[in-house]
TIRO-219708 format. One record per residue (C-alpha): x, z, y. Coordinates in steps of 0.25 Angstrom, whole numbers, padded with zeros to 4 digits, always signed. Each point is the difference from the previous one (the first is absolute). Example, Ala and Ser with C-alpha at 12.3 -4.5 7.8 and 13.67 -1.06 7.14 Angstrom:
2
+0049+0031-0018+0006-0002+0014
***
This chain:
189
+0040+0010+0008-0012+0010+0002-0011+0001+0007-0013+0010+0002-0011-0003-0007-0012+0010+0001+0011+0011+0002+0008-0003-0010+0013-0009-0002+0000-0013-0004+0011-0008-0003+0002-0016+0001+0009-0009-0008+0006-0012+0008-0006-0013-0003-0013+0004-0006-0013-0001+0011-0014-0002-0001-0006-0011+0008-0014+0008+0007-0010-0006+0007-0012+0005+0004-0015-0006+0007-0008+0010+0008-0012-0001+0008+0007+0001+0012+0015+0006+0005-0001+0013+0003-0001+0011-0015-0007+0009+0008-0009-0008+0004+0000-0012-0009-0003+0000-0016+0011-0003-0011-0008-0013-0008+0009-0004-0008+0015+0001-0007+0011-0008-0006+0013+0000-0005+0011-0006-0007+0014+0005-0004+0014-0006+0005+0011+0003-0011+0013-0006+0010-0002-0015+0001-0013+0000-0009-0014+0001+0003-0008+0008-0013-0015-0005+0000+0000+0007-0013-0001+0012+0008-0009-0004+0011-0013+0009+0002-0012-0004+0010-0012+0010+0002-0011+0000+0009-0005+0014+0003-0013+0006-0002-0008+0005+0012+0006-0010+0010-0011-0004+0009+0004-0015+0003-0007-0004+0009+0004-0012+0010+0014+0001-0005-0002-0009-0013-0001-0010+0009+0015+0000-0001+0005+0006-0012-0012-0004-0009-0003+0013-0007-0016+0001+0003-0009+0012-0004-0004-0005-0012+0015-0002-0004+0003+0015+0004-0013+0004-0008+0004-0007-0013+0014+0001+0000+0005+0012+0008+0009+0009-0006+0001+0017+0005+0009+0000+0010+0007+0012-0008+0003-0010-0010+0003-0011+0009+0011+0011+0007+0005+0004-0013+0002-0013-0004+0009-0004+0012+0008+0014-0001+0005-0005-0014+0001-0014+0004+0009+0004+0012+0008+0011-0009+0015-0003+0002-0004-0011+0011+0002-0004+0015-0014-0004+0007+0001-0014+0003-0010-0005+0010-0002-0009+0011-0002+0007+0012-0001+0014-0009-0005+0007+0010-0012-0003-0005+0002+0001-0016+0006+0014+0003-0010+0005+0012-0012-0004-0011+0006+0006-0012+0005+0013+0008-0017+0002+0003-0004-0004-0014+0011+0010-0005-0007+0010+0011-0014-0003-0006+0003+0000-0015+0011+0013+0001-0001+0008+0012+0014-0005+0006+0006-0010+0007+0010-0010-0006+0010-0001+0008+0011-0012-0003+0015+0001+0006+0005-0011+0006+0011-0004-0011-0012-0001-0009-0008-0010+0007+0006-0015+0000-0008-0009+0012+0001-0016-0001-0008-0002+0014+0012+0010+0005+0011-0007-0007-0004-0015+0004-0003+0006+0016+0016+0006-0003+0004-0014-0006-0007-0009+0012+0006+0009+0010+0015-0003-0006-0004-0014-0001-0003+0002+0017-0012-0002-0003-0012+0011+0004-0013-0002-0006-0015+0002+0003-0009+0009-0007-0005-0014-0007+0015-0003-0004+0002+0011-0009-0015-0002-0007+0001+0000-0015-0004-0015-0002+0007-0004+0011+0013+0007-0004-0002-0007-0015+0002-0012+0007+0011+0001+0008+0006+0002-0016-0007-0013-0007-0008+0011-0009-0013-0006-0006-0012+0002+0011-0010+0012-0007-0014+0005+0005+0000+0012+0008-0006+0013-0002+0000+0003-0013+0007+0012-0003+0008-0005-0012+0004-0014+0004+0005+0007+0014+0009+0009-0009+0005-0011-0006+0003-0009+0011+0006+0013+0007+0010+0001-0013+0003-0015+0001+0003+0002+0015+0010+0009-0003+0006-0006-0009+0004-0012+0009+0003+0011+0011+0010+0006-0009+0005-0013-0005+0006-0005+0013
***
């Protein structure tokens, strides 16, 4: 499969995906600041946290927001990364990959801004490079006659509906990770 990347192709092998989340200050990238990033590789049925990556950028200006995700200032100020190396390091993390994400509108619509700030161009995904669990579970509840609420298809409330083990919220990483183990037990029914 190809897809654009930057203006150039990008091909995508089958079976091979990278788990994305992201925590922002608020939903909106033009509007709202990128706080942190993580990752993790899918290799068909496996998850690779010997691949996994997590950054907090530098310059975020946290604000309220670490209420909810936890990344405070002071985090940002001791442990933010460039966010040219932070882009760089998802572009090679994501080479050969599909996106996954839950609800990926906002992974790809943060890191599409991010790739604007750092390179000068938009980042722009095709839709056979992004895998969604939110719309595959809202597809799957729907076969099942069932139609669910916006609070049906939330993250921790999809992990339970599958018996995975109950994680904190909000971190960038542990999300990815729970994302990866969503679809996992998506693609195994």
């Amino acid at each position: 499969m190809f897809g654009l990347f930057g203006g150039a192709r990008r091909e995508v092998s089958e079976g091979q995906l990278l788990a994305i989340d992201v925590e922002t200050t608020g939903l909106s990238p033009k509007k709202d600041q990128l706080v942190s990033v993580g990752y993790v590789p899918v290799n068909g049925r496996e998850i690779d946290l010997s691949g996994a990556g997590y950054f907090v950028l530098a310059g975020a200006t946290v604000g309220n927001s670490a209420t909810v995700h936890g990344v405070t200032d002071d985090i940002v100020a001791k442990e933010g990364v460039e966010p040219a190396l932070v882009l760089d390091a998802v572009v090679e993390a994501l080479e050969g990959r599909k996106l996954l994400a839950h609800f990926a509108q906002i992974e790809t619509g943060f890191l599409d801004h991010l790739h604007k700030t750092v390179r000068g161009s938009g980042w722009k995904f095709r839709e056979h490079e992004i895998a969604d669990t939110m719309t595959m579970e809202r597809r799957h509840m729907e076969r099942m006659g069932t139609y669910p609420r916006g609070e049906d298809l939330r993250l921790a409330r999809v992990r339970r509906r599958y018996g995975l083990p109950n994680y904190g919220n909000h971190n960038a990483l542990t999300d990815a990770i729970a994302c990866a183990e969503v679809y996992l037990a998506l693609t195994a029914e």
